[in-house]
C-alpha positions as CSV (number, residue, x, y, z in Angstrom):
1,X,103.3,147.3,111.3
2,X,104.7,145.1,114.0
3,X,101.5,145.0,115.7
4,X,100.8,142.7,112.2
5,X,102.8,140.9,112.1
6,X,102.6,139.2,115.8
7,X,99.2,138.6,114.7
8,X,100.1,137.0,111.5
9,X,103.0,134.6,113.8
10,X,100.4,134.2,116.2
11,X,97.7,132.7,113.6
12,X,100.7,130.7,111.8
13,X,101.4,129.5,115.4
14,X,97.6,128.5,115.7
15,X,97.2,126.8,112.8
16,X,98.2,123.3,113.8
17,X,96.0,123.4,117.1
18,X,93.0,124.5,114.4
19,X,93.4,121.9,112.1
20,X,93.5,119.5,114.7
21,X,90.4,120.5,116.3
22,X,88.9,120.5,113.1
23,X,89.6,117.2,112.2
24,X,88.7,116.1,115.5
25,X,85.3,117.6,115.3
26,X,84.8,116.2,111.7
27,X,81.9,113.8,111.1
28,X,80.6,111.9,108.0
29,X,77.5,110.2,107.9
30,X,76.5,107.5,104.8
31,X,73.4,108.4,103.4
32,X,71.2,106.7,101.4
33,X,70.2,109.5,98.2
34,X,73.2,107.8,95.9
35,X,74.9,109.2,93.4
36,X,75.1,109.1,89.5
37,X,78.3,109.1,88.0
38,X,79.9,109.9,85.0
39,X,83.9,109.3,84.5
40,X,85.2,112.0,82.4
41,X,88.3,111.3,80.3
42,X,91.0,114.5,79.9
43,X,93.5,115.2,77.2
44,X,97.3,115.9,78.7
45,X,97.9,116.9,75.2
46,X,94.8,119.9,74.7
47,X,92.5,118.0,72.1
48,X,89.9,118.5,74.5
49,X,86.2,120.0,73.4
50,X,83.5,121.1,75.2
51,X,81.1,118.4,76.2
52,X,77.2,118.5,77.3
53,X,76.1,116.2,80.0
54,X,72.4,116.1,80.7
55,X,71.5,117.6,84.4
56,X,68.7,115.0,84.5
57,X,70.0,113.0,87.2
58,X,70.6,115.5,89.5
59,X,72.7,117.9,91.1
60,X,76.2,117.9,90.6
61,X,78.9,117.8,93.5
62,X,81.4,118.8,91.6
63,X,82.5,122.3,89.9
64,X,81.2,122.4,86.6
65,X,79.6,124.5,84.6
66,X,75.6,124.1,84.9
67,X,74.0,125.8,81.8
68,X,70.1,126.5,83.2
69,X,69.3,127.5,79.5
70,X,70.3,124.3,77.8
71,X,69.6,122.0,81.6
72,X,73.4,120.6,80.9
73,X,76.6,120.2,82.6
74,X,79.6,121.1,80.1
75,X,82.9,119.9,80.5
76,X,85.8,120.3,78.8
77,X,86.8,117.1,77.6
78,X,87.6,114.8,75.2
79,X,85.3,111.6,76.0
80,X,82.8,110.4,79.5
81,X,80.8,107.3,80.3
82,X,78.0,107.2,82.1
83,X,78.9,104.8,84.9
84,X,75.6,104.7,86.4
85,X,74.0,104.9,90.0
86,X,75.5,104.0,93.1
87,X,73.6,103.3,96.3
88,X,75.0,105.7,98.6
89,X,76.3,109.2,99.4
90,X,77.9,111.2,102.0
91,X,77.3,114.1,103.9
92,X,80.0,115.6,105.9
93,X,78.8,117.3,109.8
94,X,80.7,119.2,112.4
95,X,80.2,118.3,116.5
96,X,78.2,121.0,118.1
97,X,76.6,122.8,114.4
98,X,73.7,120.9,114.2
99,X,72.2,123.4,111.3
100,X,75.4,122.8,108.9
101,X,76.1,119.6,106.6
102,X,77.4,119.4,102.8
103,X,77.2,117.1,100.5
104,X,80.6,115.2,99.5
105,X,82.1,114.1,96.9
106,X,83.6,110.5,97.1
107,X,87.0,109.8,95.9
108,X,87.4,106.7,93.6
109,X,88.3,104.2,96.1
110,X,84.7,104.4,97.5
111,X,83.0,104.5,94.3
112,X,84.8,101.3,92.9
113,X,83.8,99.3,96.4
114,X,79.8,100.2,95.3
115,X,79.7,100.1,91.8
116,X,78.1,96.8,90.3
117,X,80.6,94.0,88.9
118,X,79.1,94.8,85.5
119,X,79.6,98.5,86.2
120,X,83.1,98.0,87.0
121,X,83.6,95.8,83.9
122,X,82.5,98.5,81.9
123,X,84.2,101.5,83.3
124,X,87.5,99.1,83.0
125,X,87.0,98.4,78.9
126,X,86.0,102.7,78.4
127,X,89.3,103.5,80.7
128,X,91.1,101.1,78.2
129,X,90.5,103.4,75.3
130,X,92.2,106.0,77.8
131,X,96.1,105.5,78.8
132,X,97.5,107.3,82.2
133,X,100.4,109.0,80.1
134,X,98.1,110.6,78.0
135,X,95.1,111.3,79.9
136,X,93.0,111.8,83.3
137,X,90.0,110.2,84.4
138,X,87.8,112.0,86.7
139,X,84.5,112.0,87.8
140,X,81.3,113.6,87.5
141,X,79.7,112.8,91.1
142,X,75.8,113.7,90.7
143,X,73.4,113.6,93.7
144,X,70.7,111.8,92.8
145,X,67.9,114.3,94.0
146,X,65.5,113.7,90.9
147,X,64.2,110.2,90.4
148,X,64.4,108.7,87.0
């Protein structure tokens, strides 16, 4: 038993050197695919209901469910707008592991600084509908591997 727990204080020891290494070794590369997105509006308050958003555009970044039966994305939910494309996406690389990348998802910052000034203007008058006491806006980010 004592021999496991040295090893457990050793890897608790360890972790700050890993995580810096790992950061250190962290690349992300812009490239040029896009995504399509989709701003989801949540309920604080449960008067959420399933919603289906066609898989049309893509493959989606993010975790939810993709029905192959019905070729739909549901998400619980009570409302979503259909931002539109933007130009770019990123992939994310580690120094020295030339076979491994993944696709990213990009947090909101990054998708406000490409999104059209009529895209914006849009997404602004939907959010509207949506106060931040009462609900959360998040996004569908979909990798624009089909070409429509």
């Amino acid at each position: 038993m004592d021999e496991i727990m040295d090893l457990l204080d050793e890897l608790d020891k360890s972790y700050p050197k890993d995580c810096k290494d790992i950061k250190q070794s962290i690349n992300f590369e812009q490239q040029g695919t896009g995504l399509y997105v989709v701003a989801i509006a949540i309920s604080k308050h449960d008067s959420n209901r399933d919603i289906q958003i066609s898989t049309k555009y893509g493959v989606c970044l993010c975790n939810e469910l993709h029905d192959h039966v019905k070729d739909c994305y549901h998400v619980y939910a009570v409302d979503y707008f259909e931002i539109g494309r933007i130009p770019v996406n990123y992939v994310i690389t580690i120094t020295g592991i030339d076979s491994w990348y993944a696709d990213i998802p990009l947090p909101m910052s990054v998708l406000k600084r490409h999104m059209t000034l009529s895209q914006k203007r849009h997404f602004n008058a939907w959010k509207m509908n949506y106060p931040d006491s009462d609900y959360v806006i998040t996004f569908l980010q979909i990798l624009n591997v089909y070409k429509y």
